[in-house]
N, C-alpha and C positions, 0 to 999 in steps of 0.2 A: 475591470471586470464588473460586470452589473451583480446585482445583491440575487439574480437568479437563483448561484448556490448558496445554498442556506441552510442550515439545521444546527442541529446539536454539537457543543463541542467534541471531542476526543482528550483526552477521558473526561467522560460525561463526569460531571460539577455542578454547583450550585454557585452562583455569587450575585452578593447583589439581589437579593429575597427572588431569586428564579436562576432557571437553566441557564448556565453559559451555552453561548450561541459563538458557531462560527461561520464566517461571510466569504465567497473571492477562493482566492487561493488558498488562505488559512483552512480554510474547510477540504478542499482537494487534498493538501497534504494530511489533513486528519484522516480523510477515507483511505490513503494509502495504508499509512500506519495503521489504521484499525485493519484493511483485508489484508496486511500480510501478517497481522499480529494475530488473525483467526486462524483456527486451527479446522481445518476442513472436517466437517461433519461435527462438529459444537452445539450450532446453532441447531434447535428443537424442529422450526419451522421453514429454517434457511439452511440443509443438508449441504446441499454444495458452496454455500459461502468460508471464503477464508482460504489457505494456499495451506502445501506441504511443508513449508517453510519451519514452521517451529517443531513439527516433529522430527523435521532434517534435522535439526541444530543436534540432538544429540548422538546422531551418526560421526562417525570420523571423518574431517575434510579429504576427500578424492576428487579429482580431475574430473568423473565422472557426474560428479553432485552439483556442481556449477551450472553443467546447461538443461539438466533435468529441475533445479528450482526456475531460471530464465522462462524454460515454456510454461512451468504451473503459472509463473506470477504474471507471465503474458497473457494466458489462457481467463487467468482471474480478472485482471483489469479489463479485459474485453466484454468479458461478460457481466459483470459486478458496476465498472465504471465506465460507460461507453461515451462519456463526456472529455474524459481524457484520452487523448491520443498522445499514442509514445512516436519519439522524434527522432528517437535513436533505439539499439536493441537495450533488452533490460540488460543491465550489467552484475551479475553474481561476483564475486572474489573472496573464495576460500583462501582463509591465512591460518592455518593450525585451527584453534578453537572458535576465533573469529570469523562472523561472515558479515562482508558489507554487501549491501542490496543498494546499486544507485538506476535511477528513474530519470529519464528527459523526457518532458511532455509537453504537451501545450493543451488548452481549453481557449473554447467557442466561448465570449465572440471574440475578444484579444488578440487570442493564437500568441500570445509572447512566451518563449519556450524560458520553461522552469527548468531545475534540476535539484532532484532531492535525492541526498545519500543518506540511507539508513544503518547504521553499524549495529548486529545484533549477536548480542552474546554467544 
């Protein structure tokens, strides 16, 4: 992957007398974590940035909760991240308190399909 994607680490840092920066892939999965880690309607100037995802988590896991976060976080990356394309559906899995969030994608010019699982309390 060329140094195209480029910016600021997640979680923004310092090291090294400036900004951590992240490059490639490292930075893709930064943006994921950072949009699903936003809380939709947060952001001052970015209202629709961020998923329902963390204000699910303190709902009760139900069958129902599963494919309603898969289209917000689908709906988000479309929108938010249109560099990443998903390779597969988002995968939700409610397990009592737990929710994992796993992501297959690929990015332009590569195309080599990633897969990042987020476990979130």
């Amino acid at each position: 992957m060329t140094g195209r994607l480029m910016g600021p680490a997640f979680p923004f840092r310092i090291e090294a007398g400036g900004v951590a920066r992240a490059a490639g892939h490292a930075k893709v999965e930064d943006g994921l974590r950072h949009l699903l880690a936003g809380r939709a309607g947060e952001r001052v100037m970015l209202r629709d940035y961020g998923t329902a995802v963390p204000a699910r988590l303190q709902e009760p896991g139900s069958a129902a909760l599963a494919p309603l976060l898969r289209r917000d976080i689908e709906r988000a990356l479309a929108r938010f991240m249109p560099e990443v394309r998903l390779t597969a559906p988002v995968r939700v899995t409610v397990d009592g308190e737990r929710l994992t969030v796993a992501v297959e994608y690929a990015v332009r010019p590569d195309d080599v399909v990633r897969r990042l699982e987020l476990d979130l309390p």
